[in-house]
C-alpha positions in Angstrom: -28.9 2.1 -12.8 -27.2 -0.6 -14.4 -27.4 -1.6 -17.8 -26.8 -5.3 -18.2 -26.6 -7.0 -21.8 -26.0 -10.7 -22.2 -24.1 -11.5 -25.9 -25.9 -14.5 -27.5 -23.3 -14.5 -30.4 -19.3 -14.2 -30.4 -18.1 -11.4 -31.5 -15.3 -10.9 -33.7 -12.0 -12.3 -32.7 -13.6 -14.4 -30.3 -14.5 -18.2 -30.0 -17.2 -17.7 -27.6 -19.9 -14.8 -26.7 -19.3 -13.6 -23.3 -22.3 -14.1 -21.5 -23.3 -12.0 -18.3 -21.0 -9.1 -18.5 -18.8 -8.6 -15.4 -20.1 -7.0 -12.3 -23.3 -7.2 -13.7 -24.8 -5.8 -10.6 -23.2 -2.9 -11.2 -22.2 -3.1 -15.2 -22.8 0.3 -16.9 -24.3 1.9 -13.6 -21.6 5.1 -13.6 -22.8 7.2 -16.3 -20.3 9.2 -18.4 -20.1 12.6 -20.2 -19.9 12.1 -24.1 -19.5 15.9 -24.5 -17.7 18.5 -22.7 -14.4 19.5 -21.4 -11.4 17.0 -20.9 -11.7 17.4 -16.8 -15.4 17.0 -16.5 -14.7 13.8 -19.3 -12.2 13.0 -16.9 -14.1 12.9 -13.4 -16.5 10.6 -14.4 -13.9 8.1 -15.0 -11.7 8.5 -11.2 -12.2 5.6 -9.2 -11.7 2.3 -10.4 -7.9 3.1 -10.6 -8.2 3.6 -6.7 -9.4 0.9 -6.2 -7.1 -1.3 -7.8 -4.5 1.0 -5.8 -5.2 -0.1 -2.4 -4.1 -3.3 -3.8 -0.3 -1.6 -4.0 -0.3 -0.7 -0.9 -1.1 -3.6 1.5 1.1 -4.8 4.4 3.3 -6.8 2.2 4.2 -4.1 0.4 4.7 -2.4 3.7 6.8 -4.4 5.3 9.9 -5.3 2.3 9.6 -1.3 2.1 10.3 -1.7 5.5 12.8 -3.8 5.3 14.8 -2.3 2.5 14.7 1.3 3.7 15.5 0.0 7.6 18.7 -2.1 5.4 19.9 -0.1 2.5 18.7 3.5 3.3 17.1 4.5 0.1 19.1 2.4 -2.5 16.3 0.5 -3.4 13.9 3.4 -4.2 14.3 2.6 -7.9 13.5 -0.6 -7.5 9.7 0.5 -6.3 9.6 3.2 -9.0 10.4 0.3 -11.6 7.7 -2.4 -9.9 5.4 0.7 -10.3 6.2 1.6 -14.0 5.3 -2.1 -14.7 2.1 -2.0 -12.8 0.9 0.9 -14.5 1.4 -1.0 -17.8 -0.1 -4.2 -16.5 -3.1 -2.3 -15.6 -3.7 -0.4 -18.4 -3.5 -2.9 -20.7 -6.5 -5.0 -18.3 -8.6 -1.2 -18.7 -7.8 -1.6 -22.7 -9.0 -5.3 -22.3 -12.6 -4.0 -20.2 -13.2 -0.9 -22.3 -12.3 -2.4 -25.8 -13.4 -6.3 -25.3 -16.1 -5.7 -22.9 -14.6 -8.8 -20.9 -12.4 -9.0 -18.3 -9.3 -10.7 -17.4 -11.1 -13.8 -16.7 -13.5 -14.5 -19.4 -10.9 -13.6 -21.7 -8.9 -16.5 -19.9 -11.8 -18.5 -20.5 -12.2 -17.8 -24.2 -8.6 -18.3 -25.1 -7.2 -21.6 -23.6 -9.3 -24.8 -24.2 -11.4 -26.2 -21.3 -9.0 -29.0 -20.0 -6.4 -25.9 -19.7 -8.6 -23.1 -18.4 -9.7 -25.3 -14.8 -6.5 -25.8 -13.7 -5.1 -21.8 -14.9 -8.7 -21.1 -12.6 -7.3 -23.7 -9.7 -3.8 -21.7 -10.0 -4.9 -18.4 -10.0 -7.7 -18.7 -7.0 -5.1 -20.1 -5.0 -2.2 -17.4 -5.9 -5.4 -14.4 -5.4 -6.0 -16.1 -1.9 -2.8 -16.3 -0.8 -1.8 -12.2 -1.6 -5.4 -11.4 0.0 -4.3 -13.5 3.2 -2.0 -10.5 3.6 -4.5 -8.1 3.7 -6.6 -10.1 6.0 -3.6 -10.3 8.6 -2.8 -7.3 7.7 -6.1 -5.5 9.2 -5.9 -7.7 12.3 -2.3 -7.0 13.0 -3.5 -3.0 12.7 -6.5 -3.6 14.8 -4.4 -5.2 17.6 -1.7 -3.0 17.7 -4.1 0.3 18.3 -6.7 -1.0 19.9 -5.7 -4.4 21.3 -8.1 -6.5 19.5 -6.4 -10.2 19.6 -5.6 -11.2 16.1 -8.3 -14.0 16.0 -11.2 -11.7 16.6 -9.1 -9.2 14.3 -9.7 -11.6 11.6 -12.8 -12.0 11.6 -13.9 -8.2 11.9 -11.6 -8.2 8.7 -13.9 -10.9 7.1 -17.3 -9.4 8.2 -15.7 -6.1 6.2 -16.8 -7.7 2.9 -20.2 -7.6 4.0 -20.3 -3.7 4.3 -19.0 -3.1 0.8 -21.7 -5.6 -0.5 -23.9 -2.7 1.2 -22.1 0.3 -0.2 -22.7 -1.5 -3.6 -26.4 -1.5 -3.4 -26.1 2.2 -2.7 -24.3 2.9 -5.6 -20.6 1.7 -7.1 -19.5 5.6 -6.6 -20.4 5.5 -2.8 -17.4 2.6 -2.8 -15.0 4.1 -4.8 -15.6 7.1 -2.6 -15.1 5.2 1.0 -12.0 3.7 -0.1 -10.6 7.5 -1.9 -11.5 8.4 1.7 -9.0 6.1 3.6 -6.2 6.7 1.1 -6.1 10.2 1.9 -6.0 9.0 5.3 -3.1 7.5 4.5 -1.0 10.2 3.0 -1.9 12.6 6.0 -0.5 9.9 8.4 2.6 9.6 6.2 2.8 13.3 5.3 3.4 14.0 9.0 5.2 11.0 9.9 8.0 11.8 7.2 7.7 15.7 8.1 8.9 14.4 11.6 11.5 12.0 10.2 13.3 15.0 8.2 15.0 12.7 5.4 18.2 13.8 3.6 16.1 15.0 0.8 18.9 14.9 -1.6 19.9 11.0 -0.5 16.1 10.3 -1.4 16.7 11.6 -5.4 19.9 9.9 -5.8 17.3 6.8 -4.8 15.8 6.7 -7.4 18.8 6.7 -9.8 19.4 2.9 -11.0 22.4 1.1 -9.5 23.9 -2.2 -9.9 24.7 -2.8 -6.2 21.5 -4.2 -6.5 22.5 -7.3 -8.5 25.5 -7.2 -7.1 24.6 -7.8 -3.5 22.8 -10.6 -2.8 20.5 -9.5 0.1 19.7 -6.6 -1.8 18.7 -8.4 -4.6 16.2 -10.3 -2.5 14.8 -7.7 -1.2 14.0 -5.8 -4.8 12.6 -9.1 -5.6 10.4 -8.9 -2.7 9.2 -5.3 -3.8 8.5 -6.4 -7.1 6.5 -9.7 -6.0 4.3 -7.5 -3.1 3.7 -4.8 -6.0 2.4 -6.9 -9.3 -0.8 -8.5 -7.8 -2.5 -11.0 -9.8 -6.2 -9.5 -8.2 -5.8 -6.1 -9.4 -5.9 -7.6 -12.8 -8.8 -9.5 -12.5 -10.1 -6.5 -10.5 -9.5 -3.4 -12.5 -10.5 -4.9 -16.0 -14.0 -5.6 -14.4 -14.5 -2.4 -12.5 -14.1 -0.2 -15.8 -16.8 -1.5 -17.3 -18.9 0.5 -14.6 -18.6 3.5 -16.7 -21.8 3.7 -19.5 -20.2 4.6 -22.7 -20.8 4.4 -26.1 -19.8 1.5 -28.1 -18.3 3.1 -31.3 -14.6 2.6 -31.6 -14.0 6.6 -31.1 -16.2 6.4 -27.9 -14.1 3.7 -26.6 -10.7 4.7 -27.8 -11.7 7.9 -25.9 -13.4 5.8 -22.6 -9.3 3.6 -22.8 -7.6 7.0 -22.9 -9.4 8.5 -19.7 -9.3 5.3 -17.8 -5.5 4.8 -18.7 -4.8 8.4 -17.2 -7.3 7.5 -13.9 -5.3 4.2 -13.2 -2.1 6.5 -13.9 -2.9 8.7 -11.4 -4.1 6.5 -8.8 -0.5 4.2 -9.0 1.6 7.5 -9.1 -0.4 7.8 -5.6 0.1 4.2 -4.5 4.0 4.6 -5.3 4.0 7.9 -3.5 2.9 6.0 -0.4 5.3 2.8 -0.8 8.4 5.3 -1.4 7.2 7.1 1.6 7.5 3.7 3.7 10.8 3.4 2.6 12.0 6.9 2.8 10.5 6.6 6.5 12.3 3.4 7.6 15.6 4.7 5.7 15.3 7.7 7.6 14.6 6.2 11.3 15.8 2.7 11.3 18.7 2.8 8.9 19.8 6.1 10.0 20.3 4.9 13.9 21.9 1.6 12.6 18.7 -0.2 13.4 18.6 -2.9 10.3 16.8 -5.6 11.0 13.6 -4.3 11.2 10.9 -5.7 9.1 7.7 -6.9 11.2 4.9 -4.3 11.3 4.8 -4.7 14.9 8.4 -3.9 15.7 7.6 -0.7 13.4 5.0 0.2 15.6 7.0 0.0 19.0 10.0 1.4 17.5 8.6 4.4 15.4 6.9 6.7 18.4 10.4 7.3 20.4 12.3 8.1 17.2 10.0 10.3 16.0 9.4 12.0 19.2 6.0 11.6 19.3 6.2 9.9 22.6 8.9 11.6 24.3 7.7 12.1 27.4 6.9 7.9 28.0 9.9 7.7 26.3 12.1 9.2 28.6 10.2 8.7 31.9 11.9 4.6 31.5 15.1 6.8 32.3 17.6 5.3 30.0 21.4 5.3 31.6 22.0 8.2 29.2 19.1 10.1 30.1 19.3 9.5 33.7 20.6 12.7 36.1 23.6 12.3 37.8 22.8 10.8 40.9 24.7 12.2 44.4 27.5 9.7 46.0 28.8 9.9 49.4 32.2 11.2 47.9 30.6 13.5 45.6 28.2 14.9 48.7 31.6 15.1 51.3 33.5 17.3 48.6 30.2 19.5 48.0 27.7 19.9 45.5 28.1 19.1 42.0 27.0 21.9 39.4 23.4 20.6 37.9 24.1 18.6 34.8 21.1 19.2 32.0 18.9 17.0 30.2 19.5 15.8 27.2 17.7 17.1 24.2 14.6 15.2 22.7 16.6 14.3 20.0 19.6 13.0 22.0 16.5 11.0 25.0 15.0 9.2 21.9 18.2 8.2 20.0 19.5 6.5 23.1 16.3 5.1 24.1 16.0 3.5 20.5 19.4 1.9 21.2 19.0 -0.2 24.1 17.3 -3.7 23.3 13.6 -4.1 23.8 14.5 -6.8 26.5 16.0 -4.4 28.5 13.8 -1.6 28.0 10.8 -0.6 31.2 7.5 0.4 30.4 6.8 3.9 31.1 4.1 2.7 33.9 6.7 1.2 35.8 9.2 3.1 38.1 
């Protein structure tokens, strides 16, 4: 149940009281455990840090993963560790702001810059939150279409009417969201977790990765790209977002209690970005490991991805090779060849060897596995 108080007074440090509290729906609704071990302290706090999360891992992020691993192989791993490192102190200084302030990001805006500042900062920052959800918006529509055909228009608006079913999941409880969207992570990692089983990186290519280099300011395509990573990680939602969404934990409001409730939630938004970089490295590691590996290094659009991916992995071999590529086509039987006797039988090609030279001729030139 939530517990909503509205300050009539400014507190210290402040030049305004605050008002509604944020979320106020669900404000205080997540009870916590004041006593007890560190874990069960600890389990009451996982969630919010998920949620900001999925924020780290939408289709922009996705596709200049892409696009680096498909160009560079896995030089620019270190750039997406560092985007992450800053992330996870951007966002726990917003669950420091939440837990120790009892505001969030935006009526701490409100409260520090005068009013003839604050509505244009409010202008600027809708707009900027807009335009990085617009990528999760395509984003669904562009995933909708490409597995079950679903034109991007009525993609769209599917993604839109979305909204409206974690309105409902709110009135059942905050936890009952937090839970639906743990759920599809894990989906995620399952999906990749196979996918990068299949690709079979050069583990040892993937730690040097990580290790900072300067070919990264040194080349200039390179350098846009790590730019890109950066830009598609550091969200200016997630801010807004994560220093409301700790303030659904009830705790108490002496300054142990909340130096304890800043700890737990720094080490649950920890964890959950640790995840979120775990996915975007695999992204990379996956392109680096297809794409880059075949010489394939221009690919960046999540459709591309999708017709590309299947025949490299091999998990559609058998379409793959039915479009009989010139390499995987058997010897066919000329009139000079059928004068001077038969020929001994030539075998297949290996899977391997069927989807490497399948992923080599141009899409243009390329028949659909229905056709003859």
């Amino acid at each position: 149940m939530a517990v909503e108080t509205v300050e009539s007074a400014p507190q210290s440090g402040w030049n305004r009281a605050r008002g509604t509290p944020s979320l106020s729906e669900v404000f205080g609704s997540i009870a916590t455990r004041p006593t007890g071990s560190f874990w069960r302290k600890l389990v009451t706090f996982l969630g919010p840090g998920y949620l900001v999360a999925v924020g780290y891992m939408d289709p922009g992020n996705w596709a200049t993963s892409l696009a680096g691993g498909s160009k560079f192989g896995y030089a620019l791993l270190t750039v997406a560790l560092l985007s992450n490192l800053m992330a996870i102190l951007l966002q726990a200084l917003c669950a420091r702001l939440g837990i120790g302030a009892g505001r969030d990001l935006a009526q701490a805006c409100r409260d520090a810059f005068p009013r003839w500042a604050s509505w244009p900062l409010w202008v600027i920052t809708e707009i900027a939150i807009c335009a990085t959800d617009l990528a999760e918006v395509i984003g669904t529509a562009i995933g909708l279409n490409l597995l079950f055909g679903v034109p991007l228009e009525i993609g769209v608006v599917i993604t839109a009417l979305d909204v409206f079913l974690i309105l409902w999941l709110q009135n059942l409880g905050f936890r009952w969201i937090e839970a639906f969207i743990v759920t599809l992570l894990g989906v995620i990692a399952v999906c990749f977790a196979i996918q990068i089983a299949l690709a079979n990186p050069d583990w040892a290519s993937v730690i040097r990765g990580f290790a900072p280099t300067t070919d990264v300011v040194r080349n200039p395509d390179m350098l846009y790209l790590a730019i890109g990573i950066i830009g598609a990680t550091v969200m200016p939602h997630n801010l807004f977002l994560h220093s409301g969404v700790v303030q659904t934990r009830r705790f108490g409001e002496s300054v142990e209690e909340k130096r304890e409730a800043v700890k737990l939630a720094t080490i649950d938004s920890t964890i959950a970005l640790c995840f979120a970089l775990l996915i975007n490295a695999s992204i990379l590691i996956l392109a680096a490991a297809t794409f880059n590996k075949i010489g394939q290094t221009d690919v960046s659009e999540l459709g591309d991805v999708h017709k590309l991916i299947a025949p490299l992995l091999g998990s559609a071999w058998a379409p793959t090779c039915s479009t009989r590529p010139p390499t995987c086509r058997p010897p066919a039987s000329s009139s000079r060849s059928a004068r001077s006797g038969p020929r001994p039988p030539t075998p297949w090609p290996t899977a391997s060897a069927c989807s490497s030279a399948a992923a080599s001729i141009p899409p243009s030139r390329r028949r659909s596995p229905g056709r003859s």
